[in-house]
Structure formats: C-alpha cells, structure tokens
C-alpha positions as CSV (number, residue, x, y, z in Angstrom):
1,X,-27.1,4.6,-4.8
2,X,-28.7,8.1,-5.0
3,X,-29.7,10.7,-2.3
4,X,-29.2,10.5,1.2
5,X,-30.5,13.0,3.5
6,X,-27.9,15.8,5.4
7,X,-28.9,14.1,8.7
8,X,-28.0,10.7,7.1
9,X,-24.5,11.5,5.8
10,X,-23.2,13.3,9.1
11,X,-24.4,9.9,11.2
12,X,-22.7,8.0,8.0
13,X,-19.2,10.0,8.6
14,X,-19.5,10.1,12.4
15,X,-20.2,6.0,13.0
16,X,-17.0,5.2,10.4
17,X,-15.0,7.3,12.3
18,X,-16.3,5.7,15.6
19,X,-16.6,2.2,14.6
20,X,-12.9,1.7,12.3
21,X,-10.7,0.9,14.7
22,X,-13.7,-2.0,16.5
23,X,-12.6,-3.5,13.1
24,X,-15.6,-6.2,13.1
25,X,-14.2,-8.8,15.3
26,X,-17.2,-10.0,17.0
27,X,-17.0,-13.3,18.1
28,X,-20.2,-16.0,17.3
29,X,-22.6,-16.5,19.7
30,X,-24.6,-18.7,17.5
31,X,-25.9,-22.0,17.1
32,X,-23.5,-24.3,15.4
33,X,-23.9,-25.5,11.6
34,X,-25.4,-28.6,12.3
35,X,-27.9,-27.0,14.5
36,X,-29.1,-24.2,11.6
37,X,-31.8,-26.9,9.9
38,X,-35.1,-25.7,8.5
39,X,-37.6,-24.1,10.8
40,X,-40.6,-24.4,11.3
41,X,-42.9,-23.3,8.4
42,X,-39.8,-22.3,7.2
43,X,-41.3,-21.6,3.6
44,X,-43.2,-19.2,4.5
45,X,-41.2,-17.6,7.1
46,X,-41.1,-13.7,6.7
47,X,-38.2,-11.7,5.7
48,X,-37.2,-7.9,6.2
49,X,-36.5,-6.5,3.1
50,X,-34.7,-3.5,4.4
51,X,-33.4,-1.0,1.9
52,X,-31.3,2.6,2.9
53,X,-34.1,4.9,0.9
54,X,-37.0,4.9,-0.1
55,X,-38.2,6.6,-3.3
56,X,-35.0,5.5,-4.6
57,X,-35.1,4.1,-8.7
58,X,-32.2,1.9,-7.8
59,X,-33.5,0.6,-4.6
60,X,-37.0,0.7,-5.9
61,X,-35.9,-1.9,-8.1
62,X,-34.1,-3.9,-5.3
63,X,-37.0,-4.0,-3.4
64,X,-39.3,-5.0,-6.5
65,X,-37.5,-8.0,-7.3
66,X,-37.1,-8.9,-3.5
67,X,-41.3,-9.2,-3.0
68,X,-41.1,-11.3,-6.6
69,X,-38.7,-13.5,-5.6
70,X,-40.0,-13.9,-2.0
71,X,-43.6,-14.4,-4.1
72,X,-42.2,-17.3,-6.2
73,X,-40.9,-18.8,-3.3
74,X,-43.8,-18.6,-1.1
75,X,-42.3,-16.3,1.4
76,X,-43.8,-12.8,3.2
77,X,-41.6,-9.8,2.6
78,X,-41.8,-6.9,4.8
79,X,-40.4,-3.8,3.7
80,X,-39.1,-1.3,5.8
81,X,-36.2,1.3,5.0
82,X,-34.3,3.4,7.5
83,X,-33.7,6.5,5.9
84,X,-30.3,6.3,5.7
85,X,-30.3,6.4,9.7
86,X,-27.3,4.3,11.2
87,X,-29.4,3.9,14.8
88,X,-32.8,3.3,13.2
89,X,-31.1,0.4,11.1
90,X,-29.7,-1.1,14.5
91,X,-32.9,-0.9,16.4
92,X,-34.5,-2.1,13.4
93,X,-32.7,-5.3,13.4
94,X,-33.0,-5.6,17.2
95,X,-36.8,-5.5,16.9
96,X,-36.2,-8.5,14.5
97,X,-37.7,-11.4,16.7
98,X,-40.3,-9.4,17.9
99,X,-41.5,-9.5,15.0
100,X,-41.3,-13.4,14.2
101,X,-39.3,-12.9,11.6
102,X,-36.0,-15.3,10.4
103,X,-34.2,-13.2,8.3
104,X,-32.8,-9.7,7.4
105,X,-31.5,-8.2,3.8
106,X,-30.2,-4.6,3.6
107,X,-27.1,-2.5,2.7
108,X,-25.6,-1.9,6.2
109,X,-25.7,1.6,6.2
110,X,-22.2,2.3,6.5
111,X,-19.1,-0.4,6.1
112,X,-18.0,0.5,9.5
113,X,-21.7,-0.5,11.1
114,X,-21.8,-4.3,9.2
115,X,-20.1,-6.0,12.1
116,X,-22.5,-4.5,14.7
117,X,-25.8,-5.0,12.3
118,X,-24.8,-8.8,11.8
119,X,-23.9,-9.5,15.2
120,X,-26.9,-8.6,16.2
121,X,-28.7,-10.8,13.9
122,X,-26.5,-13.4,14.7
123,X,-27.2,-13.4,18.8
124,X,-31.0,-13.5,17.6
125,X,-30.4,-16.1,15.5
126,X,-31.4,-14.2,12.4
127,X,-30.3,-14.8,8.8
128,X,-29.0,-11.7,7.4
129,X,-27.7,-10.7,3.7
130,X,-26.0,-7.7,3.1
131,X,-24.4,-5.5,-0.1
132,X,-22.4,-3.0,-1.2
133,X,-21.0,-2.2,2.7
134,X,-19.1,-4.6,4.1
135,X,-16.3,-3.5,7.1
136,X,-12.7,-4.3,5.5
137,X,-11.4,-7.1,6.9
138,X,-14.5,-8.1,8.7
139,X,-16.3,-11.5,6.8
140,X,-19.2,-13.1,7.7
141,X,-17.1,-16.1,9.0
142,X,-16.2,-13.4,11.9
143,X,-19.3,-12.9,12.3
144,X,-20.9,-16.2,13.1
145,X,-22.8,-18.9,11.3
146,X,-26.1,-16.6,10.2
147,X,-24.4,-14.4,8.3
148,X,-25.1,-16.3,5.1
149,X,-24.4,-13.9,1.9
150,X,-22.4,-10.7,1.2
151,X,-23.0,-9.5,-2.7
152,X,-21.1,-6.7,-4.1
153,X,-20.1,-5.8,-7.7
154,X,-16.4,-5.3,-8.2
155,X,-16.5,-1.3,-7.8
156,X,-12.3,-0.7,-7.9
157,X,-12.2,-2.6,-11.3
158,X,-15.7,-1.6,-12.6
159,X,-14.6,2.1,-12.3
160,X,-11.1,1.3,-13.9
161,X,-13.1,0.1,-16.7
162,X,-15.0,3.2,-17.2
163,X,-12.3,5.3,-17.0
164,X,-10.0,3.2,-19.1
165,X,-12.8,3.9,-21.9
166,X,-13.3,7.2,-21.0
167,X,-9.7,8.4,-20.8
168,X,-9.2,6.5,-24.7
169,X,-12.1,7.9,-26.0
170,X,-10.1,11.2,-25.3
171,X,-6.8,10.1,-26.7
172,X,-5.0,9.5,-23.4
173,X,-4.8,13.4,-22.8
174,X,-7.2,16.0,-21.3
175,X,-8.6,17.9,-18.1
176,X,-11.3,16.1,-15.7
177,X,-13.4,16.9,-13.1
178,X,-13.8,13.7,-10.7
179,X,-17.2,14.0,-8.3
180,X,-16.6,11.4,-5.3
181,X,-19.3,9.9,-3.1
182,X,-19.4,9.5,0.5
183,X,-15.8,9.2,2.3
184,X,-16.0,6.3,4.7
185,X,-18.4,4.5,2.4
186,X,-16.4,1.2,0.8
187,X,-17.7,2.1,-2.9
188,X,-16.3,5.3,-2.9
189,X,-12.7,4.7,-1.4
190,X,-12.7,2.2,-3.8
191,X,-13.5,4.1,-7.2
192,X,-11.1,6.8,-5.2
193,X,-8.4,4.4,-5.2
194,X,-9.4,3.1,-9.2
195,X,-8.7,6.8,-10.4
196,X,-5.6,7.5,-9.0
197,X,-3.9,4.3,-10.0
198,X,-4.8,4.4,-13.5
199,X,-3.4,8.2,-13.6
200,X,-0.5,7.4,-11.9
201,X,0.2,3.9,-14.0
202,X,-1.6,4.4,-16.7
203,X,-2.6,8.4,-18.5
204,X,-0.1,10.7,-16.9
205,X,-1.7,13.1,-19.9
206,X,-5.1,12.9,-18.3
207,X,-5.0,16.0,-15.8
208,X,-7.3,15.6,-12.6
209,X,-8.1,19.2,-11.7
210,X,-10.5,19.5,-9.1
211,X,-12.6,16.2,-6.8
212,X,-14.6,16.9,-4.4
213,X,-17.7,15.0,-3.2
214,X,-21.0,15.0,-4.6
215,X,-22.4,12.6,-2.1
216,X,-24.3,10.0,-4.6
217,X,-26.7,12.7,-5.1
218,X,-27.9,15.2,-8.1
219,X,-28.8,17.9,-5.1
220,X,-25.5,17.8,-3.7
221,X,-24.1,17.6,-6.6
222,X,-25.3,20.3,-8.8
223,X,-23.8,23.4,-6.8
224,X,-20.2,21.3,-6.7
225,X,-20.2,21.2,-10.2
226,X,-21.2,24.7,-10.5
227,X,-18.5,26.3,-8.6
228,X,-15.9,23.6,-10.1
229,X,-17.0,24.9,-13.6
230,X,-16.4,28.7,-13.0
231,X,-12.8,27.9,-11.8
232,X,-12.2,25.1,-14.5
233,X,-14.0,26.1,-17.9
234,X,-12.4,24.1,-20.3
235,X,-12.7,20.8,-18.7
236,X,-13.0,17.8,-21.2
237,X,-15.0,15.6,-18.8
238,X,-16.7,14.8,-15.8
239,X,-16.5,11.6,-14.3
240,X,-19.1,10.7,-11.5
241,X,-19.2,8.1,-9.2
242,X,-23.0,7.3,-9.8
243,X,-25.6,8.2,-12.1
244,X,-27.7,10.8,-9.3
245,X,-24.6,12.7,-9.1
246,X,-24.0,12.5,-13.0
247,X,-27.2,13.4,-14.0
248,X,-26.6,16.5,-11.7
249,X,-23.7,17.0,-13.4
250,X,-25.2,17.3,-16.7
251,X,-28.1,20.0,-15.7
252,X,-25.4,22.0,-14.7
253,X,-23.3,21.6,-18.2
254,X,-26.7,22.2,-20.3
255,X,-27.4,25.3,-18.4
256,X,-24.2,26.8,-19.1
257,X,-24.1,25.3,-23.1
258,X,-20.7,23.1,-22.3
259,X,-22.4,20.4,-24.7
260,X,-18.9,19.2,-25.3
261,X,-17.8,17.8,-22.1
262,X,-18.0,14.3,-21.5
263,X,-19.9,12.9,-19.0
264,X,-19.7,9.0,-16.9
265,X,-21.5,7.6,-13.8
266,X,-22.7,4.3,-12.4
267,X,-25.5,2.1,-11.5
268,X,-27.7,2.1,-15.4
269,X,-30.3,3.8,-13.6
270,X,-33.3,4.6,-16.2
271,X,-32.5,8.5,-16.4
272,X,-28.8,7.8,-17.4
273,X,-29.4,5.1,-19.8
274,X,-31.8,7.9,-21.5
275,X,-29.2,10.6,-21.2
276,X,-27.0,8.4,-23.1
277,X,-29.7,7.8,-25.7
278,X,-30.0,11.5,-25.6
279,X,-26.0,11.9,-26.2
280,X,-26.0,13.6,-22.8
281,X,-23.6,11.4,-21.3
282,X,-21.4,8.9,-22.9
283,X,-21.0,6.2,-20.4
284,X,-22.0,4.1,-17.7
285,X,-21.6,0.9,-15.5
286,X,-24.3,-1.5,-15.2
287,X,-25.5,-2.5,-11.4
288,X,-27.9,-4.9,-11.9
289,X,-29.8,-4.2,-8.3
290,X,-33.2,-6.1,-9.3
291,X,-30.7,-9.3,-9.5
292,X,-29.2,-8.6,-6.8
293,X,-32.6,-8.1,-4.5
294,X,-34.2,-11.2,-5.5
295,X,-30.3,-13.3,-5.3
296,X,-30.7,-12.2,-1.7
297,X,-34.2,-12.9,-0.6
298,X,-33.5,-16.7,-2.8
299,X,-29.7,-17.0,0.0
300,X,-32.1,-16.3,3.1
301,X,-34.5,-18.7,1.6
302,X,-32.1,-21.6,1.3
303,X,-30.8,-21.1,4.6
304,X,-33.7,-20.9,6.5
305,X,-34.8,-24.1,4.7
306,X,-32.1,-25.9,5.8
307,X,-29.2,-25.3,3.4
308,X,-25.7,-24.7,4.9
309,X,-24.0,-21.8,2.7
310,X,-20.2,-23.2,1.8
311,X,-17.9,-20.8,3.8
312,X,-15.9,-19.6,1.0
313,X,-19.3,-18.8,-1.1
314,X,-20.9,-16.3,1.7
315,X,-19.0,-13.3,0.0
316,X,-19.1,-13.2,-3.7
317,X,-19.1,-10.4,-6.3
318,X,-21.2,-10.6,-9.6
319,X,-20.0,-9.3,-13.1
320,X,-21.0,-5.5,-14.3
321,X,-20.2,-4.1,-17.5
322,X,-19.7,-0.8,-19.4
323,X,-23.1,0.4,-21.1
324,X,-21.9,3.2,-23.5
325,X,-24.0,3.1,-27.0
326,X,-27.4,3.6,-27.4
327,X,-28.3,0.6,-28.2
328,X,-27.4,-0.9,-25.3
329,X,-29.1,1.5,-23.1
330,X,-32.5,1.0,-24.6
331,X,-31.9,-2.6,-24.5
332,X,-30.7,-2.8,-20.8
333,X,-34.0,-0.5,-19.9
334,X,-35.9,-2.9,-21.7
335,X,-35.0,-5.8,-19.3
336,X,-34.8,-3.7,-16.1
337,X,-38.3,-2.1,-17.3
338,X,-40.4,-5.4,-18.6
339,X,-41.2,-8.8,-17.5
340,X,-39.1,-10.1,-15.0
341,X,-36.3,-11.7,-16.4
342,X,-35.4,-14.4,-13.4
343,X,-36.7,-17.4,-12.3
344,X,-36.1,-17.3,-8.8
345,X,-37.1,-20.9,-8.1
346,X,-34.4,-22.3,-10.4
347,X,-32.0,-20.0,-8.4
348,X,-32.6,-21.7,-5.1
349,X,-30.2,-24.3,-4.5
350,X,-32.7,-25.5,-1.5
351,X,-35.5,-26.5,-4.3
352,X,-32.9,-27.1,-7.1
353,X,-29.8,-28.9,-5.9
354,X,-28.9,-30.3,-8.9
355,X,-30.0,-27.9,-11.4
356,X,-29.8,-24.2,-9.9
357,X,-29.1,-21.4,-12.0
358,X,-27.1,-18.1,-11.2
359,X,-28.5,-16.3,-13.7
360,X,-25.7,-13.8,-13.8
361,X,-21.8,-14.5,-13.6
362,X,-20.9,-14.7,-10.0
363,X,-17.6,-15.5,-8.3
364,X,-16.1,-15.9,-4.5
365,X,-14.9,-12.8,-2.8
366,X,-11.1,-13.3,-2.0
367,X,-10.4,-11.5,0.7
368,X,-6.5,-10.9,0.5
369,X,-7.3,-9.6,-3.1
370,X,-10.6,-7.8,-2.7
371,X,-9.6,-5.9,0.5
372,X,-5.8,-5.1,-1.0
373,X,-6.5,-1.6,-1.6
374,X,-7.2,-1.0,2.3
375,X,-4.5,-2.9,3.7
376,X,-4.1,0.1,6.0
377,X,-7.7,-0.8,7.5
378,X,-6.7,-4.1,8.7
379,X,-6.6,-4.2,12.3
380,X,-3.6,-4.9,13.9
381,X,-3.2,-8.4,14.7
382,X,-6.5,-9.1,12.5
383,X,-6.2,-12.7,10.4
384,X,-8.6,-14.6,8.5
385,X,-10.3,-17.1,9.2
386,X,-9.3,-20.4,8.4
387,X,-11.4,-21.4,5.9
388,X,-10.0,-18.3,3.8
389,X,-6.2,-17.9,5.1
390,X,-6.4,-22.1,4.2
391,X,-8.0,-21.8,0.6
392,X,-5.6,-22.2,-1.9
393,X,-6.1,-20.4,-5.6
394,X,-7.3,-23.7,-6.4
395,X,-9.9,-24.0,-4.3
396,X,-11.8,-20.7,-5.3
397,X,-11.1,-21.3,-8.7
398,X,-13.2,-24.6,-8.1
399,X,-16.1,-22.8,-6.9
400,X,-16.0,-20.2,-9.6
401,X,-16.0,-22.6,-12.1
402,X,-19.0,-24.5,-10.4
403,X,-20.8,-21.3,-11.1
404,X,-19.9,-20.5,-14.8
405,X,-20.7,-24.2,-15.1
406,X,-24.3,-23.9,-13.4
407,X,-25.1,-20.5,-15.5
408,X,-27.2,-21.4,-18.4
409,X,-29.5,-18.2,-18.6
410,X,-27.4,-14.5,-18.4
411,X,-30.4,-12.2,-19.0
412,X,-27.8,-9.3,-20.0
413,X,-25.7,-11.7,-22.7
414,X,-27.5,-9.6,-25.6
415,X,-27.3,-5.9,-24.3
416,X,-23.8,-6.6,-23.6
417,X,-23.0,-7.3,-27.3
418,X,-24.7,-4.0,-28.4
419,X,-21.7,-2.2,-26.6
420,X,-18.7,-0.5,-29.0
421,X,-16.4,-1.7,-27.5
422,X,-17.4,-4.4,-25.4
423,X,-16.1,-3.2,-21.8
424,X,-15.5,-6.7,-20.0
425,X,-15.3,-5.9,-16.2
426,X,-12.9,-8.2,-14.5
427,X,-14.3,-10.3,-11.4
428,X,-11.4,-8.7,-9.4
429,X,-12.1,-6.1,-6.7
C-alpha cells in the first residue's frame, strides 16, 4: 500500500468522517443460503479484479496472481482500478450486472465505505471479497449472504513485532521518528495503536519525538521527514508504516549522510527487500499480496460454484513475519519474483473438498478480539451476529486447526528460517 493521489486521500478522510457513525448495519436483501447454488456456466463466470491503484508493485502483484489463479481455474478476470476514488469504486460496483459479471474483489477504499460497497453487491446478488479495509464492527454476516471472504494480515501485532525487534536491536533506549499512514484507514489506527502500547508497557526508554503522516507514500513522505530531521538530528530510527513511505525516508537520510539511523517499513515490496540487502534499512514485515490476490479470486470461485462459505470462516487473517537479514530478502524476492509458487486448483475447496490446501497459515477473524483496539467505534447498541456472539473459543479453535491441518505446502517456510531472529507474528489482531 503505496501512493494515493491528493484527490484520493481528501475523499478517503471526508467518507470516514461521513460514514462512522452509519456503522455498517445494512440489513440482507439477498437470496438465502440454500438458494446461492452454482450458476450458470459458473466456471467461467467473470470476475472484477478491482484493485485501489494502478502502477502499484504491491498491487501489481495482487492483480498478477488474481488473472493466474482465475487462469487455472478457468475463469475471465477483468481488471479495473479506481484510483483511489471512493465514488468511482461505488459506481463501479453498481455497473456490476451490467456487465454479466458474478463477482467482485477489491480493498474497499476506505473502512468506513465496506458496508456500502458490499451491500451493494449483495442487493445485486454479487459475490464480493474484500482486504485490508473492513468497517469495525461491521462483518460480512451484517452484510448478507454474498459477502463470502474478508482477508487481512494481523497489522496491530505485525507492527508490534517490528518494533519489538527494532526497539532491542537498540537496547530498549533511543529517539524515534514514527511516519503514520492515512488516519481513518483501519491499518494505520491499528499500527498507531501497536506503537503506543508497546512504549507505554513495554520501552519507556524508547522516546517518540515527532509522528506525523506520511500517507503510504515516498512523495508525501520525503518532505515530512525532511522537516522532522532539521528539528530532530540525532534520531536513532525511523519507523514507517510501509515500505513507499520508508523508502522515502531513506532518500532523505542518504542525502543528508545520517547513514546511522535505522530504518523499518512494511509490505516486502522489491525496493525494500533490496534496501535491506543494501543495509539501507534494517527491517521489514512480509505482506504476501500475490497470495492474497489469487486466495480471493479461488473464495469467489467456490462460491459461485456452489460452495457455501462456513460463517465463522468469511473473515480470517493470514500469518506475516519479520524479514530483517539479507538472506531472507533475496530469498523472499526470489519467490515473489519467479515461478508462481501456488497451485490455485488445490486451493479451491469447490474442486478439492477433501484435499484443499491453504498454502499459507490462515486463521478465523474473532471479532471481540480483532476489533478490541476500537471498542470506541462500536456503534451504540451494535451486537454480533449470532454465529460469532455464539462461538465459543472452542469453536474457532476448531477451524483453525482444520487449517494448520489442511496446510501441507507454506511457500515462505524456508525464507522464514533465514531470519536472525526468527520474528514469529502472532495470528492475533
């Protein structure tokens, strides 16, 4: 998640303010379970791949492994991004049947938007997947039956993570600079959240002096640093909340010879994982997003083919980890860069019920836990749905051991051994 246009991030800011307090709780207009059975020519049914940006490494990538997967399976892809425009994403989705199409994947374009993007779907009858943006205390269950998969990676502990290494690699002591993303946008409260918990908890030595947004972007985020810089000259390190705005970060420090400061992002995007070869930066968090974009097109697949995603598995988060040798860089561009590393057939649980394969740890979203840190979001009155306020810890921890149980191929089990440490990222939040 790199640049978005001016335009796009005053339309992002402006629709969260707008659309918080609608809090997402659209009732279903939609055809019931049993009703949702394959369609017709359902394999070969076409799909919007829809991603925010385009010219984008990291959603280059999504989109990549979206067409391959929709290739093994036999399904048309059309790709079509909005330019990070809220009201070109809506009237993208409503043009959805006019274009015989049965299913949607994007990134809603802000949290605060997924309601209204997925209710739309759902009134059409149109199987969406979303990621990374998801309204608090809004789940696909609220939405109706054809909102069949929300994917995310588990940003508040994947950021604790990084720090955690970060803040021992400088003996629990130091002055940083922390560059934020976009406020309103779910990933960035959450990493916002991450940093001040584990200075208040956990390094009251580590000294935050300056945070200010960078807005996922190196643009944005070079003359931020800059000005930062010139008040705060002997800061020990930088922390980012993605690698655009880190590698931005890092111009700025090798124009001005501060070789020593340290430097973290997120996402493993190609130019960070050479930075870190370089010993530009020191860290970052892996966001597999080519997994992630053919996961998606294989969830529409199966449920316009007839199979009925389990309630409690139509939010689920998968495992990232810390990449922060050079070894592990090079080997994680490797897989990124080569061969696809998926079969997408042996994903689908339409054409494999009895054998299909993750192909990357996965567990279910819960809700009370993964939305904790925005307990102030909840709107009043607001509960669960059943199937989650009924679950017991039992019951998820069934389905997550379904999937360790059914993963037999993690492509990333080598590069994450080439780490020193290994940064395990709990499948938390």
């Amino acid at each position: 998640m790199e640049d978005f246009s001016r335009r796009s991030l005053i339309q992002l800011l402006g629709l969260a303010g707008v659309a918080v307090g609608a809090g997402g709780l659209l009732t279903s207009c939609a055809q019931s379970p049993e009703s949702l059975g394959a369609a017709d020519g359902a394999g070969a049914a076409g799909i919007l791949v829809a991603p925010p940006v385009a010219n984008n490494l990291y959603w280059d990538g999504w989109v990549k492994a979206a067409t391959a997967a929709a290739a093994a399976l036999g399904t048309s892809p059309k790709v079509e991004n909005f330019n990070g425009d809220t009201q070109a994403q809506l009237a993208s989705f409503s043009n959805v049947p006019n274009l015989g199409l049965k299913g949607v994947m994007t990134m809603a374009n802000v949290a605060a938007s997924s309601p209204q993007l997925f209710g739309t779907l759902e009134r059409q009858t149109t199987f969406g997947t979303n990621c990374h943006s998801n309204q608090p205390w809004s789940t696909p269950l609220d939405v109706g039956d054809h909102y069949v998969g929300y994917f995310d990676f588990p940003h508040q502990a994947s950021f604790e993570s990084l720090c955690t290494y970060l803040f021992d690699k400088m003996g629990g002591s130091g002055k940083i600079i922390h560059i934020t993303g976009v406020q309103g946008v779910v990933a960035s409260d959450f990493k916002d959240y991450a940093m001040d918990k584990l200075l208040a908890e956990k390094y009251p030595r580590i000294q935050l002096v300056a945070r200010q947004p960078g807005n996922f972007g190196r643009v944005a985020t070079v003359p931020v640093v800059e000005n930062l810089l010139t008040a705060h000259p002997d800061v020990d390190a930088i922390i980012c909340q993605n690698d655009d705005s880190a590698l931005g970060a890092i111009s700025v420090l090798k124009k001005k010879g501060l070789d020593k400061v340290l430097v973290v992002g997120a996402d493993a995007i190609p130019e960070m994982l050479d930075a870190i070869v370089a010993g530009d930066a020191l860290a970052t968090v892996a966001n597999p997003g080519e997994w992630m974009g053919g996961a998606m097109m294989v969830r529409l697949y199966d449920a316009i083919n007839g199979f009925q995603v389990p309630p409690l598995e139509r939010m689920q988060i998968f495992q990232t980890f810390v990449i922060n040798t050079a070894e592990a860089a090079e080997a994680y561009k490797k897989v990124i860069a080569g061969p696809d590393p998926y079969d997408w057939k042996k994903m689908s649980r339409s054409l494999n019920p009895d054998g299909w394969d993750p192909q990357i740890p996965l567990k279910v979203i819960r809700p009370q836990e993964f939305w904790a840190a925005f307990e102030d979001k909840r709107p009043s009155g607001y509960n669960l749905p059943a199937a989650y306020s009924d679950a017991s810890t039992n019951d998820y921890d069934a389905i997550d051991a379904m999937y360790a149980e059914r993963l037999s191929n993690d492509v990333f089990a080598a590069v994450k051994k080439l780490n020193d440490p290994v940064v395990s990222v709990p499948l938390a939040r």
